[in-house]
DRENDO-1510 file (C-alpha; in Angstrom, 1 decimal, always signed):
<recs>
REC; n; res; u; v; w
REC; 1; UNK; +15.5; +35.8; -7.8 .
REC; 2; UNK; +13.6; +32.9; -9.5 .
REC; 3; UNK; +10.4; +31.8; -7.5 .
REC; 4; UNK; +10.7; +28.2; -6.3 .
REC; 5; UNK; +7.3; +27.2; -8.2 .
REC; 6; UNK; +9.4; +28.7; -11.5 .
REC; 7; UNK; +6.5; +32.1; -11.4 .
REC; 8; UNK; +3.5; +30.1; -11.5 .
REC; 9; UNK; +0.9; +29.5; -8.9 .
REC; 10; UNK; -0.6; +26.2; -11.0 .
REC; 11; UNK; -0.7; +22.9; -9.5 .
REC; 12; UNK; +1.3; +21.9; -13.3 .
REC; 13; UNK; +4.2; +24.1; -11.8 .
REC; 14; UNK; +4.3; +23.0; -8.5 .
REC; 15; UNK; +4.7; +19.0; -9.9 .
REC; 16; UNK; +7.3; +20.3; -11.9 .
REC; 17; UNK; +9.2; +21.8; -9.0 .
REC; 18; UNK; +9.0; +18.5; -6.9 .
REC; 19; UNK; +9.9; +16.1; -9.8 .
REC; 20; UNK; +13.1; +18.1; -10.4 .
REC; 21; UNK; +13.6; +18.6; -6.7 .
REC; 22; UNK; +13.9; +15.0; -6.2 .
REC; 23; UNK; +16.1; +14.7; -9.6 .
REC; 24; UNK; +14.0; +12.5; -11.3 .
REC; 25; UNK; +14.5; +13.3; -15.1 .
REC; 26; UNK; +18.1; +12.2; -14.2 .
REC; 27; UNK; +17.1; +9.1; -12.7 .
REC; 28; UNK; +14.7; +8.9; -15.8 .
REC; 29; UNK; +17.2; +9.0; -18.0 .
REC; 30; UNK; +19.5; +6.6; -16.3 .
REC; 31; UNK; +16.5; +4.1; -16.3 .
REC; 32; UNK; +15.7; +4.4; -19.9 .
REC; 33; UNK; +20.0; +3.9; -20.2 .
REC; 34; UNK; +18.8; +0.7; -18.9 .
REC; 35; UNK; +16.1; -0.4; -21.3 .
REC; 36; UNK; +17.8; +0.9; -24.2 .
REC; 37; UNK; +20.5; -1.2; -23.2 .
REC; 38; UNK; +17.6; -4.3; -22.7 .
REC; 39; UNK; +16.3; -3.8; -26.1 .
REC; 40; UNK; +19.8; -4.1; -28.0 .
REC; 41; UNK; +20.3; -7.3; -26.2 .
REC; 42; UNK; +23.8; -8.4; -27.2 .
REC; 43; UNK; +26.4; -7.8; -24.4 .
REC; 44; UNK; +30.2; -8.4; -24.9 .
REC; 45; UNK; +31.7; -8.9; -21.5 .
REC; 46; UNK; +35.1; -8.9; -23.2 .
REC; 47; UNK; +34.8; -5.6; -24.4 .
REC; 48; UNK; +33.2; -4.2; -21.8 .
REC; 49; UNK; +35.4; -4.5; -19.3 .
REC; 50; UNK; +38.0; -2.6; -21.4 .
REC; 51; UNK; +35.8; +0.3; -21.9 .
REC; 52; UNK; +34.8; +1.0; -18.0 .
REC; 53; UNK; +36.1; +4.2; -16.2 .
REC; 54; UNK; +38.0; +3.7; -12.7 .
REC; 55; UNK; +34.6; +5.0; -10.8 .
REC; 56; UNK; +32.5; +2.7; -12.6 .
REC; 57; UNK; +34.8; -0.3; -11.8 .
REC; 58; UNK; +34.4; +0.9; -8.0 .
REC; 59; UNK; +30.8; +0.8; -8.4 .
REC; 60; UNK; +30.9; -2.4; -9.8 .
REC; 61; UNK; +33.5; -3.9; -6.9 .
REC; 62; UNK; +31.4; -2.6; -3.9 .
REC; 63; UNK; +28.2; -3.5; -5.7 .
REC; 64; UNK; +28.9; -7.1; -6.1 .
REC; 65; UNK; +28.1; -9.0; -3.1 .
REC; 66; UNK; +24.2; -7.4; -3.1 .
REC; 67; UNK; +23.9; -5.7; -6.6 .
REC; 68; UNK; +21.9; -3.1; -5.3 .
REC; 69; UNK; +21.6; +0.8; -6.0 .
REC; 70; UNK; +19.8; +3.6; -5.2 .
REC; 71; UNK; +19.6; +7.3; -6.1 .
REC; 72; UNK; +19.5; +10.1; -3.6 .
REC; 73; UNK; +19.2; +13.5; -3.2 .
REC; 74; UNK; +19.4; +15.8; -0.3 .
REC; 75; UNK; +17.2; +18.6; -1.1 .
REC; 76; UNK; +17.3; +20.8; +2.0 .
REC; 77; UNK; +20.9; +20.9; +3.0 .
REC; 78; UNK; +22.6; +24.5; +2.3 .
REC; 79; UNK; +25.9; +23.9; +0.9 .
REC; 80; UNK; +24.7; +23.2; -3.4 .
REC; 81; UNK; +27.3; +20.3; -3.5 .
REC; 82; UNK; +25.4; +18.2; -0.5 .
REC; 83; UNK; +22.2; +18.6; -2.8 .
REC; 84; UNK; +23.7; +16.5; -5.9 .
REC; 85; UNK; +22.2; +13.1; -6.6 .
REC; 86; UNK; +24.2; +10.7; -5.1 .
REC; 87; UNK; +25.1; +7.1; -6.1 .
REC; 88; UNK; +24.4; +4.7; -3.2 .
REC; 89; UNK; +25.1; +1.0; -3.3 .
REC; 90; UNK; +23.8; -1.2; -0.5 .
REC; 91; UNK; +26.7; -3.4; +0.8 .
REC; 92; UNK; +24.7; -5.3; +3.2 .
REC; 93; UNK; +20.9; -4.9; +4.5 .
REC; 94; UNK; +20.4; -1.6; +5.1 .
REC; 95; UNK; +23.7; +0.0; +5.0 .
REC; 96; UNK; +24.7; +2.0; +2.2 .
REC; 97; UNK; +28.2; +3.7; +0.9 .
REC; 98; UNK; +27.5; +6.8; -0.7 .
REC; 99; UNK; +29.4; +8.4; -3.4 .
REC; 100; UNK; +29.1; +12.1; -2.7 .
REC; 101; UNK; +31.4; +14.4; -0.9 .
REC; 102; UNK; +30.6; +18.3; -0.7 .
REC; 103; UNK; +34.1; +19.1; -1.1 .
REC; 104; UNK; +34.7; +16.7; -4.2 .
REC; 105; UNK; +32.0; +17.9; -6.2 .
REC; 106; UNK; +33.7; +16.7; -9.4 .
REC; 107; UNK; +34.5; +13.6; -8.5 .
REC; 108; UNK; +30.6; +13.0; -7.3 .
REC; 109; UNK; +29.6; +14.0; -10.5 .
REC; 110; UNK; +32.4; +11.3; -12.0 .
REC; 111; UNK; +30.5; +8.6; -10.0 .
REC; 112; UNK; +26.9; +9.2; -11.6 .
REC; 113; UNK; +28.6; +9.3; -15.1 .
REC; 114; UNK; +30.4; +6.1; -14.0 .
REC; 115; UNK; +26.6; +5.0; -13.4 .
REC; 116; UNK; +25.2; +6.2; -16.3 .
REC; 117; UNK; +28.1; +4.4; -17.9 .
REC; 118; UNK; +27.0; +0.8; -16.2 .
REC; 119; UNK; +23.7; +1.8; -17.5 .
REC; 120; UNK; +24.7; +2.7; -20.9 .
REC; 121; UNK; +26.5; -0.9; -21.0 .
REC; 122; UNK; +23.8; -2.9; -19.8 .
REC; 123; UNK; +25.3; -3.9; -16.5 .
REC; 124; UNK; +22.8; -2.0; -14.5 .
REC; 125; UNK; +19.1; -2.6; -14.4 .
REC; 126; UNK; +16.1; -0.3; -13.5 .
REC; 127; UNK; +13.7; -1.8; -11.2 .
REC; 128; UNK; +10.9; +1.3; -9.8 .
REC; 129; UNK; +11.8; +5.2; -9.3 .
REC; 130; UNK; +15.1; +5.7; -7.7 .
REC; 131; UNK; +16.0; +1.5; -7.1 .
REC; 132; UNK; +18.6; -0.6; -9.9 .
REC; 133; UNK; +20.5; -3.2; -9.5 .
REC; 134; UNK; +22.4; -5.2; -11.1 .
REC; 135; UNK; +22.1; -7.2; -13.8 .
REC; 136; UNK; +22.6; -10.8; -14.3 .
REC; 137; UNK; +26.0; -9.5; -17.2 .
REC; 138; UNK; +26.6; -6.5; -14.4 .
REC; 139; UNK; +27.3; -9.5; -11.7 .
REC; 140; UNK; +29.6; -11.3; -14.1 .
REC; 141; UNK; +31.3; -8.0; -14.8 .
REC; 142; UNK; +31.9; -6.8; -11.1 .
REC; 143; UNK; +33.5; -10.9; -9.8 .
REC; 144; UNK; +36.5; -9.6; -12.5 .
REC; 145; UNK; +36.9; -6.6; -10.8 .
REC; 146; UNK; +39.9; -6.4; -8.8 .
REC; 147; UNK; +40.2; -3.6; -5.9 .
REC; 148; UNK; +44.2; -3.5; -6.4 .
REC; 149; UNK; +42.9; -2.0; -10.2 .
REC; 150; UNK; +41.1; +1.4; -7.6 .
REC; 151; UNK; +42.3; +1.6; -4.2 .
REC; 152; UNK; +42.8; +5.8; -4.9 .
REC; 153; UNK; +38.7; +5.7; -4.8 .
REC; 154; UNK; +38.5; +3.2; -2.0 .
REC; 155; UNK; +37.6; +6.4; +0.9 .
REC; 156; UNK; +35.5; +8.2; -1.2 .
REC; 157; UNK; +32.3; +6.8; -0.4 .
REC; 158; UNK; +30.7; +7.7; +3.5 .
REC; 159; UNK; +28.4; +5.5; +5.4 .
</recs>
């Protein structure tokens, strides 16, 4: 069995062990999605909205009024399934739909590719650790979005 500080007894392990616990060099790389997509600038809305999966479209739909999105991971629940990072988007103050269900696990994981795919396109910004939002080309996206285009997702996310 692997030791939960990897074997060592360093302090360099035991950072290690908390920054993956939390999933951060996932959420790392979804915020440097973001600034690569900053730095190249040009956005074609026309295209992109061609190019977007079904989940991503969701995202975009339930993310519009508010634009926000967080991260999450629940690191001490038993099942495996209920400790994958979650998408969250806050609908209204302080009440998030969260796109993770422990017996779905492959659809969760279609929802953070669909996020790493608003990232990608630039419709997503990076703010601090686990906080987006989105961006001013990610708003403009997400008012075309129509729900009649992915009611089949419209009860996967839980309160």
């Amino acid at each position: 069995m692997l030791a939960r500080n990897f074997g060592g007894d360093d302090q360099e392990s035991k950072a290690l062990l908390q920054v993956m616990h939390e999933g951060y060099p996932v959420i790392a790389a979804l915020a440097m999605l973001t600034g690569n997509a900053i730095a190249r600038g040009k956005v074609d809305l026309q295209e992109i909205q061609g190019q977007l999966s079904p989940e991503a479209r969701m995202l975009l739909l339930v993310a519009r009024n508010r634009g926000t999105f967080e991260m999450r991971a629940t690191k001490d629940s038993f099942d495996s399934t209920e400790r994958f990072l979650a998408v969250c988007v806050e609908t209204e103050p302080e009440i998030f739909l969260v796109f993770r269900r422990k017996d779905q696990p492959r659809q969760t994981v279609r929802f953070i590719e669909a996020f790493a795919q608003l990232c990608r396109l630039g419709l997503v910004i990076h703010h601090q650790q686990k906080e987006f939002s989105l961006s001013s080309h990610g708003y403009a996206v997400a008012e075309n979005v129509s729900a009649d285009e992915i009611e089949d997702l419209a009860d996967f996310a839980v309160i």
